[in-house]
C-alpha positions, 0 to 999 in steps of 0.5 A: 458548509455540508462538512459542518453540518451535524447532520452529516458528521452524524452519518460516520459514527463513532470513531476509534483511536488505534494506538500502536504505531511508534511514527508517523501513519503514511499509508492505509488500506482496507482488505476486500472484505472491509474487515481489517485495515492495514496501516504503515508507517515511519517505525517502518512496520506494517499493521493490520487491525481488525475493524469489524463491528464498530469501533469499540471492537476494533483492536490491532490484529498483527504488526509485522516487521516488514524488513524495511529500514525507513518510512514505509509510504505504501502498503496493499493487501494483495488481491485474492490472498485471502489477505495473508500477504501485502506489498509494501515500499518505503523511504530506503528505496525498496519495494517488499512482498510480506507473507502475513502468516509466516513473517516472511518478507521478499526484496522484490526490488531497490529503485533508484529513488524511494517509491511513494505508492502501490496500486494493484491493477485491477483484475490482476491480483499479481501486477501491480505499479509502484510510483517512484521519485526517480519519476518512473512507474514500474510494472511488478508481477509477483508470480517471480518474486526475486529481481533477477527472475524477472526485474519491474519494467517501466510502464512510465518514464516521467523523469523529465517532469519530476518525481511520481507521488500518487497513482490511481487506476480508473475503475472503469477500464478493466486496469487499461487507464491511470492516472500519476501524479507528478 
């Protein structure tokens, strides 16, 4: 089999075990710049490690208290902050918006049921979808970050087919075309 292969394993060099998470990993992220990584996880905090130079330089950055009260199962960098804010959305229902710097975080929304992924349109580093087990897609624009401002449209309603999973923009269609997994 080519996943046993010595020679191919040999390609990913050495690994790194990064210890501080107190749960369960569900979710990670590398920033643009392939130089920090963000993890969240079942202690319902978001971390950011510092991956630059190789794994024997690799040590956590922050960990951040996102407000979350369950699982967070989805976190992203948002594009073109210079990686100082993320979005995240977790078990009790609620999709978030952190400010890395100051620890701030925003309640953008609570859905009807918890949503299980992120994805940021690409090209557009203020909308992003979230895929929520009530079986909708939601369209955020985070230029309004309070619900009441402007509330998630639905993009997608799946509800008759089961709860969305997992979501993926097709790279080759400027943010047109995605796929949701259901």
């Amino acid at each position: 089999s080519v996943w046993r292969s010595p020679a191919l394993l040999s390609r990913f060099g050495r690994l790194a075990s990064l210890e501080g998470h107190r749960g369960c990993v569900n979710t990670l992220s590398w920033s643009a710049s392939g130089d920090l990584l963000l993890s969240g996880s079942d202690d319902c905090r978001a971390c950011i490690w510092s991956v630059g130079g190789g794994p024997e330089r690799t040590k956590l950055s922050t960990a951040i208290v996102t407000g979350h009260r369950r699982n967070i199962f989805s976190a992203n960098f948002v594009p073109e902050s210079g990686d100082r804010e993320i979005v995240t959305c977790a078990l009790d229902r609620q999709v978030r918006w952190v400010d890395v710097e100051s620890g701030a975080n925003t309640h953008l929304r609570t859905c009807r049921q918890f949503c299980s992924k992120i994805a940021f349109l690409p090209g557009s580093p203020s909308s992003f979808l979230t895929a929520g087990q009530d079986g909708k897609v939601c369209l955020y624009d985070l230029r309004q970050r309070t619900p009441t401002e402007c509330p998630p449209l639905t993009a997608v309603d799946l509800s008759e087919v089961g709860g969305c999973t997992a979501l993926a923009f097709d790279p080759t269609s400027d943010g047109l075309h995605f796929a949701v997994g259901c």
